[in-house]
NUDREN-600110 format. One record per residue (C-alpha): residue number from 0; z negated, x negated, y. Coordinates in pm, whole numbers. Example, Ala and Ser with C-alpha at 12.3 -4.5 7.8 and 13.67 -1.06 7.14 Angstrom:
// NUDREN-600110
<pt><pos>0</pos><zz>-780</zz><xx>-1230</xx><yy>-450</yy></pt>
<pt><pos>1</pos><zz>-714</zz><xx>-1367</xx><yy>-106</yy></pt>
END
This chain:
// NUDREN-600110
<pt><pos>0</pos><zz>8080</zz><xx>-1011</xx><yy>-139</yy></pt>
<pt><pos>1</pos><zz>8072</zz><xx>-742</xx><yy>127</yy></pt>
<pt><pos>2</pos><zz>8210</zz><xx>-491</xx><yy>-123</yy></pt>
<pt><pos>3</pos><zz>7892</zz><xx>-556</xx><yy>-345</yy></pt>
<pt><pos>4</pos><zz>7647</zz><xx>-577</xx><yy>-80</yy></pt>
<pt><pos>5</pos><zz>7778</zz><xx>-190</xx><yy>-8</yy></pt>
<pt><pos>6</pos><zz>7733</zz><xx>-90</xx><yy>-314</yy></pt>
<pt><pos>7</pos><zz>7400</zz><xx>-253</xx><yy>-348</yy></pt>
<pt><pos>8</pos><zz>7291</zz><xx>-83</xx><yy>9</yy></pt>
<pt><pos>9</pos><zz>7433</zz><xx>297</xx><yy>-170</yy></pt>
<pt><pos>10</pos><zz>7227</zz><xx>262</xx><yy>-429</yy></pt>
<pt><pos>11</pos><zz>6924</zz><xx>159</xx><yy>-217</yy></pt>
<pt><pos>12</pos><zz>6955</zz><xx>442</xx><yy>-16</yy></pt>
<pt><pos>13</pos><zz>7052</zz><xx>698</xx><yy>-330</yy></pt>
<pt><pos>14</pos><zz>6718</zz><xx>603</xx><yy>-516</yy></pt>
<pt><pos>15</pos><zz>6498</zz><xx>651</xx><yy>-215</yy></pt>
<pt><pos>16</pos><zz>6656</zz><xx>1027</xx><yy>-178</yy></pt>
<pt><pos>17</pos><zz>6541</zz><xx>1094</xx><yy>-512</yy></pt>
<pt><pos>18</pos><zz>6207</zz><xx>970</xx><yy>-429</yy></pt>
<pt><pos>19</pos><zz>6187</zz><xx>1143</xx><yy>-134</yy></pt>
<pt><pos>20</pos><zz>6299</zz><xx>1521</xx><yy>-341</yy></pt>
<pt><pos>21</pos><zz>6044</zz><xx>1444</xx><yy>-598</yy></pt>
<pt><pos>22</pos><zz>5789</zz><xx>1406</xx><yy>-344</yy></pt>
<pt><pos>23</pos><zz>5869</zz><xx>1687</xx><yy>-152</yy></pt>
<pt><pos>24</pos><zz>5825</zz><xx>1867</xx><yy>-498</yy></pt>
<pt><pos>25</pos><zz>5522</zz><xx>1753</xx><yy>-532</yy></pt>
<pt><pos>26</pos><zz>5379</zz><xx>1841</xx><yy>-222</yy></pt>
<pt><pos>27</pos><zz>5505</zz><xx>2178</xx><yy>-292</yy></pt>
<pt><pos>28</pos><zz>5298</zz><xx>2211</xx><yy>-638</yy></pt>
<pt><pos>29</pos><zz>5004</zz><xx>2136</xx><yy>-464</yy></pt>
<pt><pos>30</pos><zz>5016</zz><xx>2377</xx><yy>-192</yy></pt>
<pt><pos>31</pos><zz>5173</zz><xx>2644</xx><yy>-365</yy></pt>
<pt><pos>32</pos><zz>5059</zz><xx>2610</xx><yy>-738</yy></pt>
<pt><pos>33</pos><zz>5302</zz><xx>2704</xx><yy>-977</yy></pt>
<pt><pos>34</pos><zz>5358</zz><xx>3090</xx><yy>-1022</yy></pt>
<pt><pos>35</pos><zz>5402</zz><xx>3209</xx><yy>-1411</yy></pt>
<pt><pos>36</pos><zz>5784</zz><xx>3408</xx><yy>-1387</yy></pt>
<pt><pos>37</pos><zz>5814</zz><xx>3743</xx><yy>-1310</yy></pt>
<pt><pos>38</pos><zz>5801</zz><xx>3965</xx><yy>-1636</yy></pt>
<pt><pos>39</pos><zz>6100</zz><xx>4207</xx><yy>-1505</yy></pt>
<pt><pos>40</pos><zz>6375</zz><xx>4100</xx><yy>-1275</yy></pt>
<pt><pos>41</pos><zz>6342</zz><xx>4239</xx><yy>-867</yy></pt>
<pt><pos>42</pos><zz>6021</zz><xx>4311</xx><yy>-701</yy></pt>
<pt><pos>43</pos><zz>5933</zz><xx>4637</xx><yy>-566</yy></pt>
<pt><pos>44</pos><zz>5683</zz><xx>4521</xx><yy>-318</yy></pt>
<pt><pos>45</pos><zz>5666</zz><xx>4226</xx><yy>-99</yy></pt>
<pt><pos>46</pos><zz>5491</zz><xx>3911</xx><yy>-275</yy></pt>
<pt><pos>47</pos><zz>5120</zz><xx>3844</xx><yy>-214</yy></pt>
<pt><pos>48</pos><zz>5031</zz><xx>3615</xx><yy>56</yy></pt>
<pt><pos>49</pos><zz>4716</zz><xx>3490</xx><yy>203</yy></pt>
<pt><pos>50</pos><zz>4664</zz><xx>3430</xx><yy>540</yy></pt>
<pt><pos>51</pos><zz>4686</zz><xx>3013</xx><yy>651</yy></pt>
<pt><pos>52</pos><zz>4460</zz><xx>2867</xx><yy>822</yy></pt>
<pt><pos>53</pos><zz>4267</zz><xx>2530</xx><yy>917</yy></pt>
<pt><pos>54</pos><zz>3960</zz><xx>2676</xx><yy>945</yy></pt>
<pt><pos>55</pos><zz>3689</zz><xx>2634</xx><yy>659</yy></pt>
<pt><pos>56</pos><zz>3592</zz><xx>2904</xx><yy>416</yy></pt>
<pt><pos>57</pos><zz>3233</zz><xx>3002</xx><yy>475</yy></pt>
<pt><pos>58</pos><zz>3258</zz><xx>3389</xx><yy>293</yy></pt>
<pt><pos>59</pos><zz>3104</zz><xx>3515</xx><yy>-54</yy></pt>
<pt><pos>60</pos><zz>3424</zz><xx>3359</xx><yy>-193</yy></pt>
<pt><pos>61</pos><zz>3567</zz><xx>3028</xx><yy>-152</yy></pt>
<pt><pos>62</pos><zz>3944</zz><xx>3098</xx><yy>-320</yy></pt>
<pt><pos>63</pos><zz>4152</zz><xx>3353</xx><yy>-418</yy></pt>
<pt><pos>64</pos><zz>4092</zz><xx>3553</xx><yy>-720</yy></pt>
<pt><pos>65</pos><zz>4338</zz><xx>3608</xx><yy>-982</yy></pt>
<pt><pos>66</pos><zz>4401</zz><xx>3939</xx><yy>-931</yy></pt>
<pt><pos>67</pos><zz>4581</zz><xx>4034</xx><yy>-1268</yy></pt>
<pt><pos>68</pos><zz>4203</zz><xx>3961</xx><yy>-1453</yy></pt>
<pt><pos>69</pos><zz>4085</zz><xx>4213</xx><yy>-1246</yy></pt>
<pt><pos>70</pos><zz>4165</zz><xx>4513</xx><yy>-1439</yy></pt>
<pt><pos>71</pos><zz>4144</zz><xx>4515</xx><yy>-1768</yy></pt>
<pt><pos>72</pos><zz>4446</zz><xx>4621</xx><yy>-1993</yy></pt>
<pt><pos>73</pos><zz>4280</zz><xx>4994</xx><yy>-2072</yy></pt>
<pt><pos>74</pos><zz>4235</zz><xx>5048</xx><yy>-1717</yy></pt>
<pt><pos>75</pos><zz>4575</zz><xx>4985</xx><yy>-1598</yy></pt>
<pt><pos>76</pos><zz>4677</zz><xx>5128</xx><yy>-1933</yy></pt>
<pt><pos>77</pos><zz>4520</zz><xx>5536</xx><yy>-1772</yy></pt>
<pt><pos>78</pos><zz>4776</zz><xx>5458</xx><yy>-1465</yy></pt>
<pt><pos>79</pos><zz>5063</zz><xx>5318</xx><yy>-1507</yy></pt>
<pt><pos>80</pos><zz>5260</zz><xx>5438</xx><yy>-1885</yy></pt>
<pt><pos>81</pos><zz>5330</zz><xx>5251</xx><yy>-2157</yy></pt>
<pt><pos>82</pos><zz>5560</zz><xx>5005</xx><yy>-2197</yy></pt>
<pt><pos>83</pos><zz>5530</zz><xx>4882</xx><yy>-1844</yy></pt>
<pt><pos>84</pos><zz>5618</zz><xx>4528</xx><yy>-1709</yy></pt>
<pt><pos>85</pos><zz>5374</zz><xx>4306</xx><yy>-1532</yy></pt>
<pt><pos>86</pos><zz>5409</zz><xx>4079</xx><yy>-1248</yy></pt>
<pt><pos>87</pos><zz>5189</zz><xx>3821</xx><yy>-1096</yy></pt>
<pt><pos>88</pos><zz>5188</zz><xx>3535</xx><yy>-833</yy></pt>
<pt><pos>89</pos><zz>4965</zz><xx>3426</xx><yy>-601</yy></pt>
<pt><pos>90</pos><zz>4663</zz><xx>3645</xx><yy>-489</yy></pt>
<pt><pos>91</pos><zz>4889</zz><xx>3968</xx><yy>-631</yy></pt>
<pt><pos>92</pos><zz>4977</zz><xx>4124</xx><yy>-946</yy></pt>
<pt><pos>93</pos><zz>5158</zz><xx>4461</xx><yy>-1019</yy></pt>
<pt><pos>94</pos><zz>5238</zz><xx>4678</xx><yy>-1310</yy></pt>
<pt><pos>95</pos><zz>5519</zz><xx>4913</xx><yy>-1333</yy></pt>
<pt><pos>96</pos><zz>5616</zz><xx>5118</xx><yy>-1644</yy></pt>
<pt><pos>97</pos><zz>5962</zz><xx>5080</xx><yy>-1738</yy></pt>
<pt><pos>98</pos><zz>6214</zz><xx>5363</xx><yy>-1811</yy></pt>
<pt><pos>99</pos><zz>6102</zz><xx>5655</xx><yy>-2010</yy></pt>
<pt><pos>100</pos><zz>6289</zz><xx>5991</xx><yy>-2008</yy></pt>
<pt><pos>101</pos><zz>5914</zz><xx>6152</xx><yy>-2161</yy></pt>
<pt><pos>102</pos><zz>5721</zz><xx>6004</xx><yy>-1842</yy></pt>
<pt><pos>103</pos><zz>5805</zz><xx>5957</xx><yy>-1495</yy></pt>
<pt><pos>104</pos><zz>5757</zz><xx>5598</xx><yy>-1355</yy></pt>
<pt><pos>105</pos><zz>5466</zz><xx>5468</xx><yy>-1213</yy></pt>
<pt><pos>106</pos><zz>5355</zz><xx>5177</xx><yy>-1059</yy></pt>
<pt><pos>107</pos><zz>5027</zz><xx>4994</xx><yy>-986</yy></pt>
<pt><pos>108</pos><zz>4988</zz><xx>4675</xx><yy>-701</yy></pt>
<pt><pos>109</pos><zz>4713</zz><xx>4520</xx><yy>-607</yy></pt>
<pt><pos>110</pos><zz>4712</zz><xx>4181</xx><yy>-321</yy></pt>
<pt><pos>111</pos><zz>4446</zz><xx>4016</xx><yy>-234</yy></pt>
<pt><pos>112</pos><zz>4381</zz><xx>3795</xx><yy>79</yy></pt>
<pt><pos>113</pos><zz>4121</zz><xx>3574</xx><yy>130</yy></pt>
<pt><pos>114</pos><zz>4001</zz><xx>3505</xx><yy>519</yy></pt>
<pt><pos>115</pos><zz>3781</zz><xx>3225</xx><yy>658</yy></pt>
<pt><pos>116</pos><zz>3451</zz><xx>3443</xx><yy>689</yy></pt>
<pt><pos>117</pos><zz>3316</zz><xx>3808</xx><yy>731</yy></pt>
<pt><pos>118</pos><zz>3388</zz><xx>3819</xx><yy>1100</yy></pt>
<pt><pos>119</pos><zz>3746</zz><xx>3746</xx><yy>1004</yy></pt>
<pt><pos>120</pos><zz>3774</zz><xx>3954</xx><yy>762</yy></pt>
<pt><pos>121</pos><zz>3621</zz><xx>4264</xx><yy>938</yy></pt>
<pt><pos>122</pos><zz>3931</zz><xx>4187</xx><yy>1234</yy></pt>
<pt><pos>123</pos><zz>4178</zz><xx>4171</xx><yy>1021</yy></pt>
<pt><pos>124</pos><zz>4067</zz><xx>4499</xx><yy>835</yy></pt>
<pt><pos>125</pos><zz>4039</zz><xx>4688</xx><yy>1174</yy></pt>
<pt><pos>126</pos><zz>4410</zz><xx>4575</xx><yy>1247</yy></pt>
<pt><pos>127</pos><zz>4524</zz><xx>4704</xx><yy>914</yy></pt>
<pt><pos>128</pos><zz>4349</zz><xx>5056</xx><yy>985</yy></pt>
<pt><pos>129</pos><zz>4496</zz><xx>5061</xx><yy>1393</yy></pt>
<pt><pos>130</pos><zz>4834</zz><xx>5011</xx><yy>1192</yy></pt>
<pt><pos>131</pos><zz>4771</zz><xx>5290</xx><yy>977</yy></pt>
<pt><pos>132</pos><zz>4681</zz><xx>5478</xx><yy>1278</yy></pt>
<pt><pos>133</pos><zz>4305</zz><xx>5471</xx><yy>1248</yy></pt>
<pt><pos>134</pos><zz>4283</zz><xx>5697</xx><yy>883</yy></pt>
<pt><pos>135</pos><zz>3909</zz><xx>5773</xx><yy>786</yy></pt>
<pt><pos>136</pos><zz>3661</zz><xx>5535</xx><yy>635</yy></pt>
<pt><pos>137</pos><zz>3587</zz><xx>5597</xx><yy>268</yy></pt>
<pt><pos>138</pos><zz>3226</zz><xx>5522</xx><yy>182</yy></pt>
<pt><pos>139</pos><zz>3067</zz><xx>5393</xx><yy>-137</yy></pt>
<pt><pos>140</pos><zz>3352</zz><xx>5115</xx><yy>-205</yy></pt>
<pt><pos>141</pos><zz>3343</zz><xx>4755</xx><yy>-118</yy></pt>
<pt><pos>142</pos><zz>3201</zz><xx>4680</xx><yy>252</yy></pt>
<pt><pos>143</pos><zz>3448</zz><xx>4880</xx><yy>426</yy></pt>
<pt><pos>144</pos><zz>3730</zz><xx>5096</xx><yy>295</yy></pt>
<pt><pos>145</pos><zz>4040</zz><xx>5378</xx><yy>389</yy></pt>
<pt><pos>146</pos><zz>4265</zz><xx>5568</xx><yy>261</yy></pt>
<pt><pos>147</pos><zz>4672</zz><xx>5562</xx><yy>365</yy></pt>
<pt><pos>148</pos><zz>5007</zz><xx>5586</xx><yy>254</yy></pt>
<pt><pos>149</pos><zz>5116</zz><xx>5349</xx><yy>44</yy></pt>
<pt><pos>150</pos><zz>5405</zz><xx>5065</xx><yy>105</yy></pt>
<pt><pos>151</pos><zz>5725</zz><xx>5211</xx><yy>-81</yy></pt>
<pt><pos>152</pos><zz>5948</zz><xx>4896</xx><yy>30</yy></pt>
<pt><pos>153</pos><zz>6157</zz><xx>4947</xx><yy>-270</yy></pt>
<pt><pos>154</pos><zz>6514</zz><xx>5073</xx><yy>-381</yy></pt>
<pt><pos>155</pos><zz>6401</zz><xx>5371</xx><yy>-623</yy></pt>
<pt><pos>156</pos><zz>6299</zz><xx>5658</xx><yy>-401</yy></pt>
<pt><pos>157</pos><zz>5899</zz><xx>5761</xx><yy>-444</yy></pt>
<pt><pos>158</pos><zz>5594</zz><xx>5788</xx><yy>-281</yy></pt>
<pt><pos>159</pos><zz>5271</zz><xx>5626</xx><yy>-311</yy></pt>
<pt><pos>160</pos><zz>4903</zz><xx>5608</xx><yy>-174</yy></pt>
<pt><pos>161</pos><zz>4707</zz><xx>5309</xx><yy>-69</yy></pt>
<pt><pos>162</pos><zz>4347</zz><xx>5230</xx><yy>-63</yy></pt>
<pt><pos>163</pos><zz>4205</zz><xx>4906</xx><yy>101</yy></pt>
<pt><pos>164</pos><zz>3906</zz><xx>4765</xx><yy>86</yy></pt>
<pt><pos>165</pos><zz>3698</zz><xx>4470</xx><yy>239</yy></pt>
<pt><pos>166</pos><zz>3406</zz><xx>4288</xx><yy>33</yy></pt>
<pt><pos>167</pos><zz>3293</zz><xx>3969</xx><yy>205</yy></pt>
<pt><pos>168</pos><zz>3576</zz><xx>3766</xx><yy>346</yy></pt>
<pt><pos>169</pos><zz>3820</zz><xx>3954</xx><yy>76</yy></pt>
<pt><pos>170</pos><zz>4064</zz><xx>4202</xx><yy>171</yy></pt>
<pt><pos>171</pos><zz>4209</zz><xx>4392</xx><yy>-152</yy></pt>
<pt><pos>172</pos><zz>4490</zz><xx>4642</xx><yy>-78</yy></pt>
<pt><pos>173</pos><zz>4640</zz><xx>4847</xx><yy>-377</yy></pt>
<pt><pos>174</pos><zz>4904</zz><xx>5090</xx><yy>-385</yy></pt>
<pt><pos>175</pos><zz>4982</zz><xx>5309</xx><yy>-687</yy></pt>
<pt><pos>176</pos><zz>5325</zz><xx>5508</xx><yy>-643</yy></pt>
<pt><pos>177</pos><zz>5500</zz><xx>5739</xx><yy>-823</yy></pt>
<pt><pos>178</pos><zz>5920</zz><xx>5710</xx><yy>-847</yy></pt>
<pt><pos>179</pos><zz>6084</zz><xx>6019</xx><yy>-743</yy></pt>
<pt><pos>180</pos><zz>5811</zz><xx>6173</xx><yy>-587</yy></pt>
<pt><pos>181</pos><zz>5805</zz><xx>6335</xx><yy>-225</yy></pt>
<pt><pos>182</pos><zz>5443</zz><xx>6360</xx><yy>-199</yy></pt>
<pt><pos>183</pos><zz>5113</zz><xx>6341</xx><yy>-315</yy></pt>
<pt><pos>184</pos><zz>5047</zz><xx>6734</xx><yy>-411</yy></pt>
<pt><pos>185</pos><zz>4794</zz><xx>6728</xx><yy>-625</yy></pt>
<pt><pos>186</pos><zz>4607</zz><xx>6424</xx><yy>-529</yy></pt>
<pt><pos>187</pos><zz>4643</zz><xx>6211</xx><yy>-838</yy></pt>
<pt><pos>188</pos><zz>4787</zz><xx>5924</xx><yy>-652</yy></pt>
<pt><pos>189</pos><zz>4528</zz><xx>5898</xx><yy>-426</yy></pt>
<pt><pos>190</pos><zz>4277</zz><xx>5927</xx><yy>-705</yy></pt>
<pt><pos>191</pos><zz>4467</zz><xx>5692</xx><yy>-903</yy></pt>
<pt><pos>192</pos><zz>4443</zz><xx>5430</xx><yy>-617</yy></pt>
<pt><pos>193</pos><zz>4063</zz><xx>5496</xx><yy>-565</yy></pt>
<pt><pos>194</pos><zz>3977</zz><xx>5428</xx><yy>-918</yy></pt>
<pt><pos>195</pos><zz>4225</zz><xx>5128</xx><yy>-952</yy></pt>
<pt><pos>196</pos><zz>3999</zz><xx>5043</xx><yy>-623</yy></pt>
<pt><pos>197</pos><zz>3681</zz><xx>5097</xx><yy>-762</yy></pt>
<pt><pos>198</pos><zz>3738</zz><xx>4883</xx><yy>-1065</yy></pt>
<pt><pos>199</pos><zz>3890</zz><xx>4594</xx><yy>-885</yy></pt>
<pt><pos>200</pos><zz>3571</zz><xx>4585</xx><yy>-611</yy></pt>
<pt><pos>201</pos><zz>3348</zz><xx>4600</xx><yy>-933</yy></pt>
<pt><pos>202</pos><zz>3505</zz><xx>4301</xx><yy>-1112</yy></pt>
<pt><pos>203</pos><zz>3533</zz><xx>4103</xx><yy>-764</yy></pt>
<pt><pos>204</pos><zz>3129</zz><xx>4193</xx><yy>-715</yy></pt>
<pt><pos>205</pos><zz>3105</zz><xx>3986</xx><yy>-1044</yy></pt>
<pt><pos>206</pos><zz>3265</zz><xx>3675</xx><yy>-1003</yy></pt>
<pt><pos>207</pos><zz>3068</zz><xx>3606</xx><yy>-643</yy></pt>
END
């Protein structure tokens, strides 16, 4: 009898931990949504995050765009060669062409992150430019916007160029880098990142 009542209490205790894992899952979906795979294997650049907070969203916009419907596929197509791999998550999507001995490679990233309201928004911008070490303001895109080297956190040497911009409570930072470059000698990575920049605040200035 004590035998069975053992078993009895195993199984008990064995259902409720599967209960308890699918639960956890589920609260997991919900906070996180689920992100379509990765195109490619690896990830050149860190995954897009926005900031977490309590506080309620009050700005132009209310969630977080999804960035890869922000440039169309003849846009991207001018930057980053043909065939190229795409990669999206949440608030971030990048584009990198793959090997080709008759181009070099490229690669195109844009994150977005969304902040509470303007106010917010304009802090967290200044912080990113007193990181960069205070590069000059670019006029005539989004709200607010500079120019700066761009994040190269990856294994293939290169170099890159990054533009961010703020429009409302949105903070868009892209990067467009070229593999196996030292620098940026005749400015068509910064170019590159403007216009990726320009088209991005123009689609975002549509869906508010």
């Amino acid at each position: 009898m004590t035998r069975r009542r053992g078993v009895a209490v195993s199984r008990t205790v064995a259902v409720l931990a599967v209960v308890f894992l699918i639960g956890v899952g589920a609260a997991v979906a919900v906070l996180y949504g689920r992100l379509p795979a990765a195109a490619a294997p690896g990830r050149t650049f860190p995954p897009p995050e926005a900031p977490v907070t309590a506080e309620p969203v009050s700005g132009p916009f209310t969630e977080l765009p999804y960035a890869c419907g922000l440039l169309t596929k003849s846009q991207f197509g001018e930057l980053v060669h043909e065939p190229f791999s795409r990669r999206d998550g949440r608030g971030g999507c990048e584009w990198d062409s793959l090997d080709d001995p008759a181009n070099p490679r490229d690669g195109l990233a844009l994150r977005l992150r969304l902040l509470p309201n303007e106010a917010r928004a304009r802090e967290y911008f200044q912080a990113l430019r007193t990181d960069a070490e205070e590069p000059p303001l670019v006029a005539g895109l989004g709200d607010e916007a500079y120019a700066a080297r761009g994040d190269m956190s990856s294994a293939l040497p290169g170099f890159g160029r990054r533009m961010v911009v703020r429009l409302g409570n949105l903070i868009a930072e892209i990067d467009y880098r070229r593999y196996g470059a030292t620098a940026d000698r005749d400015g068509r990575l910064e170019r590159g990142a403007r216009q990726a920049a320009t088209w991005a605040v123009q689609a975002l200035r549509r869906l508010r």
